[in-house]
C-alpha positions in Angstrom: 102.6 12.6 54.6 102.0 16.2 55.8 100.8 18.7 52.9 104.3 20.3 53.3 106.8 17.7 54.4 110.4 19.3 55.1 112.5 17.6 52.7 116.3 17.6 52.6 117.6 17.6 49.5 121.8 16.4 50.1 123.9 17.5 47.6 124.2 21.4 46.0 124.9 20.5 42.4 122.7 20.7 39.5 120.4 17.8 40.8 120.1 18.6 44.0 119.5 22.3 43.3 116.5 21.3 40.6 115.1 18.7 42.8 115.0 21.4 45.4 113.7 24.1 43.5 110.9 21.9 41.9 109.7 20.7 45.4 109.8 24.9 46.7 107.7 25.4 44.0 105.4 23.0 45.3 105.0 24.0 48.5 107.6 22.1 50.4 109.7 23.2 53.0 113.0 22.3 52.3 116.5 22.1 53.3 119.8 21.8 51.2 122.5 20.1 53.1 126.6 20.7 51.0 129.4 19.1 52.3 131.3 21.8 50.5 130.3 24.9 48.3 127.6 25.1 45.4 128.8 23.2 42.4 131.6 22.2 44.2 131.7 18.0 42.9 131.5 17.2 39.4 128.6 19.2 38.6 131.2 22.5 38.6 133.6 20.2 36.6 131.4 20.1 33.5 131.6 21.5 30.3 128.1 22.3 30.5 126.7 20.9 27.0 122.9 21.1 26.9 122.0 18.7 23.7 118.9 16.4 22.7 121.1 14.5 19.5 120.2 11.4 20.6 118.3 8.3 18.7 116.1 7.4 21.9 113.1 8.5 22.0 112.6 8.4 25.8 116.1 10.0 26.5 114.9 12.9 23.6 111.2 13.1 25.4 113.5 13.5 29.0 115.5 16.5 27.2 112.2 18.1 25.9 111.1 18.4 29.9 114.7 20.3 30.5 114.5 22.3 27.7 111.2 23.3 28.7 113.0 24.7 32.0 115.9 25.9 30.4 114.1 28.1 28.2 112.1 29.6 31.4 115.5 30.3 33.2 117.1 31.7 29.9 113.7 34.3 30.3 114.7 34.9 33.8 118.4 35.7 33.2 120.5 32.1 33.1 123.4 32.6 30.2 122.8 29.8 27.8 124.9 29.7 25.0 122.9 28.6 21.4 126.2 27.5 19.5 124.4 24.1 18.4 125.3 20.2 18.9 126.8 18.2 16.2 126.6 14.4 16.2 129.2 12.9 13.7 128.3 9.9 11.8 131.0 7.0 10.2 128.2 4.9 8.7 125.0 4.8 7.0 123.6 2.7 9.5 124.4 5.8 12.2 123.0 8.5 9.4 119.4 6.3 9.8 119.4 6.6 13.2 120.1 10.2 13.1 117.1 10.6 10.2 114.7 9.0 12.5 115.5 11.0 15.7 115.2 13.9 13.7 111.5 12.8 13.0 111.2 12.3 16.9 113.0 15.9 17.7 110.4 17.6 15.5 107.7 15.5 16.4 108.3 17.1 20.2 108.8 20.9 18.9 113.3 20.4 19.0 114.8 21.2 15.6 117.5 19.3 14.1 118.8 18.2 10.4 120.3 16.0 9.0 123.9 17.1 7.6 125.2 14.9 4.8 129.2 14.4 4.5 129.7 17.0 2.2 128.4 19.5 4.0 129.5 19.2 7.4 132.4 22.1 6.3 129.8 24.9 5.5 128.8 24.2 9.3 132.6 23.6 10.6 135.2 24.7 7.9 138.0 23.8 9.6 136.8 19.9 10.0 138.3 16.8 8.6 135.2 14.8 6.8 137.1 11.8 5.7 135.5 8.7 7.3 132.6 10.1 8.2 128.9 9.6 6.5 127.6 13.4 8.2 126.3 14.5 11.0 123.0 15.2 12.8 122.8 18.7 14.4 120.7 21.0 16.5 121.3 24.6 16.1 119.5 25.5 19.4 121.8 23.5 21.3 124.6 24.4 23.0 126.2 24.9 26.8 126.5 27.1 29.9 128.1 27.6 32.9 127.2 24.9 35.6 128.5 27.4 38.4 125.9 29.9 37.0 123.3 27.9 36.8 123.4 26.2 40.5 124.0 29.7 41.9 121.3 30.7 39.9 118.6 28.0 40.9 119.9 28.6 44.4 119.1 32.4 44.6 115.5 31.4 43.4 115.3 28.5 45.9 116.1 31.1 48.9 113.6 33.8 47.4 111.1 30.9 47.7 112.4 29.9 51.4 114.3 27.7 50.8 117.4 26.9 53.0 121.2 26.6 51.6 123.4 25.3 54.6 127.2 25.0 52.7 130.0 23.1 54.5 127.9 21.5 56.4 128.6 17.7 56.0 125.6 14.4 57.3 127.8 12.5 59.6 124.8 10.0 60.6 121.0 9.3 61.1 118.5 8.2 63.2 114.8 7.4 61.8 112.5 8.6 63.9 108.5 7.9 63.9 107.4 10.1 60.1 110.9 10.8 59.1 114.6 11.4 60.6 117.0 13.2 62.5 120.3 14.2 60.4 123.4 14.6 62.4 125.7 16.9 60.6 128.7 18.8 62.0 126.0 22.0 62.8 123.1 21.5 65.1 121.0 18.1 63.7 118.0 18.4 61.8 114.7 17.0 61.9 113.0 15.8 58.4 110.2 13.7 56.6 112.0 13.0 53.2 115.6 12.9 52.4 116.9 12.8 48.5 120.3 11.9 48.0 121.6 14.0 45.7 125.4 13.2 46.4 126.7 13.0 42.8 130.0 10.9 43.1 129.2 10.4 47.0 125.7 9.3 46.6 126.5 5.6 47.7 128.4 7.1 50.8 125.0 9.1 51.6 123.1 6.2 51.2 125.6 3.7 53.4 124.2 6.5 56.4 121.0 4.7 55.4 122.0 1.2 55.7 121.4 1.0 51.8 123.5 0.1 48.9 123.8 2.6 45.9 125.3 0.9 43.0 127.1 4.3 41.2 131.0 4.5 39.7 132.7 7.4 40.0 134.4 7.8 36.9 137.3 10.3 36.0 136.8 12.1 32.9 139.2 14.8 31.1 139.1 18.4 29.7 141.5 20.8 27.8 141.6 24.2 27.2 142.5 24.6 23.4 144.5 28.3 22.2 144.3 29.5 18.9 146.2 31.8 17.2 143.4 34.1 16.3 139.8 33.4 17.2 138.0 31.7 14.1 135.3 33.1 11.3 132.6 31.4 12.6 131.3 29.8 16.1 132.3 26.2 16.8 129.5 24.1 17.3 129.8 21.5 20.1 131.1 18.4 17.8 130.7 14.7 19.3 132.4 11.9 18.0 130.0 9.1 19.3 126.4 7.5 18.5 125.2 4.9 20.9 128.9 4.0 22.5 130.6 4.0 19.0 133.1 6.6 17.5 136.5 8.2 19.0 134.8 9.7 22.2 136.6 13.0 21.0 134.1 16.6 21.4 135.4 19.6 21.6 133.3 23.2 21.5 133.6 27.0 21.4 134.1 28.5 24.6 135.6 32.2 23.4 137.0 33.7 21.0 140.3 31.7 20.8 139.4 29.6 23.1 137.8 25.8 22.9 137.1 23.1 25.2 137.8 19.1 24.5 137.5 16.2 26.1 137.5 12.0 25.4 134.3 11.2 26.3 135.5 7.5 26.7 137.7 6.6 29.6 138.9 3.1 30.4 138.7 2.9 34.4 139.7 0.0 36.2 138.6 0.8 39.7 136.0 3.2 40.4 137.5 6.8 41.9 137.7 8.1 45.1 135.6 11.6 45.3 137.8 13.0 48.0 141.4 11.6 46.9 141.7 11.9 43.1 143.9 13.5 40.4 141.6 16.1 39.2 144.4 17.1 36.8 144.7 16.1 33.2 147.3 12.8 32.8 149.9 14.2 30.2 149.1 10.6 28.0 145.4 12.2 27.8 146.7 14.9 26.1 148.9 13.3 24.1 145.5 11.0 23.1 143.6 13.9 22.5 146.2 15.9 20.1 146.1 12.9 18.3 142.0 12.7 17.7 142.0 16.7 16.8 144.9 16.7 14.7 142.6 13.3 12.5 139.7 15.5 12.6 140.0 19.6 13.0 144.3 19.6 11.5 144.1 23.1 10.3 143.0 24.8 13.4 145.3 28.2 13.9 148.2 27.8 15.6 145.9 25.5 18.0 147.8 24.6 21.5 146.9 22.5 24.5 146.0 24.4 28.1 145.1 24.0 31.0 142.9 20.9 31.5 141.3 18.9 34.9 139.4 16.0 35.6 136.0 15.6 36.9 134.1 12.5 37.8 130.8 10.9 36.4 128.7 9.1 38.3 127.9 6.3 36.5 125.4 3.3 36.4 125.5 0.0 35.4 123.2 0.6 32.5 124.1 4.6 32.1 121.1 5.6 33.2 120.0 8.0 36.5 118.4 6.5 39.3 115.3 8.6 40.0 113.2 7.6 42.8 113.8 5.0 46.0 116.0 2.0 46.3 113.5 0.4 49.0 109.6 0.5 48.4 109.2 -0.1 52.1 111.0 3.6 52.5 109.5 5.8 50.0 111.3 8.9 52.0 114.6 8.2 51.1 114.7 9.4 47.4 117.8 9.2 45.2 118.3 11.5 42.2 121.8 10.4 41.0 124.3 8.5 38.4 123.2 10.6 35.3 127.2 10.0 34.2 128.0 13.2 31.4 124.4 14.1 31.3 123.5 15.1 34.5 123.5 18.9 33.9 121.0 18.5 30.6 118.8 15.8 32.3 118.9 17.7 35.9 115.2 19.7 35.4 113.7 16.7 34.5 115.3 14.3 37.0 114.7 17.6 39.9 110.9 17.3 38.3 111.1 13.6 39.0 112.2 13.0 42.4 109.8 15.9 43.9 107.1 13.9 41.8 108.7 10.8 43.9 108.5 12.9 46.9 104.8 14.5 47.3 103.2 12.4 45.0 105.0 8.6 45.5 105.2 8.2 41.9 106.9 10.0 38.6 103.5 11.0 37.9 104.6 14.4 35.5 107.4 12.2 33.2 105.5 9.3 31.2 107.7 6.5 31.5 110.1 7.8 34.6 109.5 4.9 37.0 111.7 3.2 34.9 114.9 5.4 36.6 113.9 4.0 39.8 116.8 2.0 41.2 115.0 -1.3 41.2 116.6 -4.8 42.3 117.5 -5.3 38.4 118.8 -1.6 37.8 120.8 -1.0 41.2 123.6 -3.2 40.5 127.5 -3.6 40.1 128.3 -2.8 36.9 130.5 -1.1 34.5 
C-alpha cells in the first residue's frame, strides 16, 4: 500500500470522525463521506456518558486509551463534564466485582472507590438505598456533548487536510486494481481503503461491498427531567446495571434543574429501520421510567418528565465493536462499528484501532484488539 493511501472514512459520527482524525495524524489522506450532517445518526442522539465502571479488564484497558485522548482534547478546548459515574450494586457478589475493578482502575492510573450502602447518600442525598449493597464510582467520570465533540474532531481533521463532504450519500462501488471508485450522488471518488463507519447503516454500507455486517439497530429512550429548584449538589451519572443485571434505569445531571434518564434495557423484537423510526419517546416508556425513579430517587423536587427521543444502538451479537475487516482477502475494507451505548467512550480507541487496521494490517497500538475484528464466529445474527 502507498505510504499515504487515501482512505475514506463513511460515516461523520464519533467513530468515523476518530478513525479519521487518527489516520490524519498519520499521514493519510483522507476523505469523510456523510449521508447527512455531522453527528446526525445515533452518535448526536447520545447522552454522552464517558465512564470506565466496568469489571473487565480489557473493556477498562480500551477506556484507559480514550481517556488518554479525552484528556488531550479537554487541553485543547472539548467541554467534558467531571460529574463522576456511579455503578449501583444489589448484591455482594456485584460489590466483589466492583472491589476488583477498582484494583484494575488504579492499576492503569483511573481512580474509583468502592461506596458501601450506607454511604451512597453522602454522594447522592436524594437516593433510595434500599436493596442495594453500594456502589462503585469514579469521580473523574462523567459526559459531554457528542455534537461538540464530532464538530470538534472535525475542525482538527480539516486543519490537518482532511476532507468533510456532508450530504453526500455512496450509492455504489466498483473495485478497481489498489482500491475503488465510490459512486456517490457528487462527482465519484477514487480510494485505496474504505472504513465503514455507518453506525446503524453500517450493514447497508457494507451490502455496497457484497459483504454481510451482522449489526441491530436498536431503539433506545431519553427524558428530560424538571425540577423545581436545581439541587445542593451535582448529580453523578447513576447506573442501575453490572454485567446485564439491575433495572437498566441511569439518569445524570445535565443543568441546574435539569437531568437526563434513560432505560438502558430495551426489549426489541425486530431490529429498526435507521431511516423510518419513531425517534420519539413511547408514552409506556415514560410511564416505565417514572416508575424506576420514583423506587430509587422519590424525593427529587417537584421532579417532572420532558421532552424525551429515541436513538438507536448498533448492536452486536456479543455487544462488542467490530474493529477491523470482515474478509482477510480484503484488508481495505475496514469496519469500525456496533459499539451499542458505548460507542462515544470507546470511539478514540476504536478510531486508534481501525487506522492501526489501515496502515499497519494489524491492531498493533491496542494489546488484545484483534479480538474486535468481525471474524466468522463474531460477525453473526444475534441478539
Amino acid at each position: 500500500m502507498a505510504a499515504s493511501p487515501h482512505v475514506v472514512v463513511i460515516g461523520a459520527g464519533t467513530l468515523g470522525m476518530c478513525t479519521a482524525l487518527n489516520l490524519v495524524e498519520q499521514g493519510a489522506r483522507v476523505t469523510v463521506l456523510e449521508a447527512q450532517s455531522i453527528a446526525s445518526g445515533s452518535s448526536g442522539r447520545s447522552v454522552g456518558v464517558v465512564g470506565s465502571q466496568f469489571t473487565d479488564p480489557f473493556e477498562i484497558m480500551l477506556r484507559v486509551h480514550s481517556f488518554r485522548r479525552f484528556r488531550q482534547w479537554e487541553a485543547e478546548g472539548l467541554g467534558f463534564n467531571h460529574i463522576g459515574y456511579l455503578r449501583l450494586a444489589r448484591t455482594r457478589e456485584q460489590m466483589e466485582l466492583f472491589a476488583k475493578s477498582v484494583e484494575m482502575q488504579a492499576e492503569a492510573g483511573l481512580r474509583s472507590r468502592l461506596i458501601r450502602a450506607d454511604e451512597l447518600r453522602d454522594l447522592v442525598p436524594h437516593i433510595n438505598p434500599d436493596g442495594l449493597e453500594g456502589g462503585l464510582f469514579g469521580p473523574d467520570n462523567g459526559f459531554l456533548d457528542p455534537h461538540e465533540m464530532c464538530n470538534f474532531l472535525a475542525g482538527i481533521v480539516r486543519t490537518k487536510g482532511g476532507e468533510i463532504r456532508q450530504y453526500r450519500k455512496l450509492l455504489g462501488m466498483r473495485r478497481r486494481p489498489g482500491g475503488y471508485t465510490l459512486e456517490t450522488n457528487g462527482n465519484p471518488i477514487d480510494c485505496d481503503v474504505v472504513v465503514n463507519a455507518g453506525g446503524a447503516w453500517a450493514p447497508r454500507v457494507a451490502e455496497r461491498f457484497g459483504q454481510r455486517l451482522h449489526i441491530w439497530p436498536e431503539r433506545h429512550e431519553a427524558v428530560v427531567i424538571h425540577l423545581d429548584e436545581p439541587l445542593g449538589y451535582t448529580m453523578p451519572m447513576v447506573m442501575d446495571l453490572v454485567n446485564g443485571e439491575g433495572s437498566g434505569l441511569n439518569f445524570r445531571h445535565e443543568k441546574p434543574g435539569e437531568l437526563i434518564a434513560e432505560i438502558h434495557k430495551v426489549n426489541s423484537i425486530a431490529p429498526e429501520d435507521p431511516d423510518n423510526y419513531n425517534d420519539q419517546c413511547e408514552e409506556q416508556s415514560k410511564v416505565d421510567l417514572a416508575e424506576l425513579l420514583l423506587e430509587r430517587v422519590p424525593d427529587l423536587p417537584g421532579a417532572r418528565l420532558g421532552r424525551g427521543w429515541a436513538g438507536l444502538y448498533p448492536v452486536t451479537a456479543d455487544h462488542r465493536p467490530f474493529v477491523g475487516p470482515i474478509d482477510a482477502l480484503e484488508p481495505t475494507l475496514i469496519t469500525a462499528a456496533g459499539a451499542g451505548g458505548y460507542g462515544i467512550q470507546l470511539a478514540p480507541v476504536i478510531g486508534q484501532i481501525a487506522a492501526d487496521w489501515v496502515l499497519h494490517g494489524a491492531p498493533v497500538s491496542v494489546p488484545g484488539s484483534q479480538s474486535l475484528a468481525p471474524s466468522a464466529e463474531r460477525n453473526v445474527l444475534g441478539h
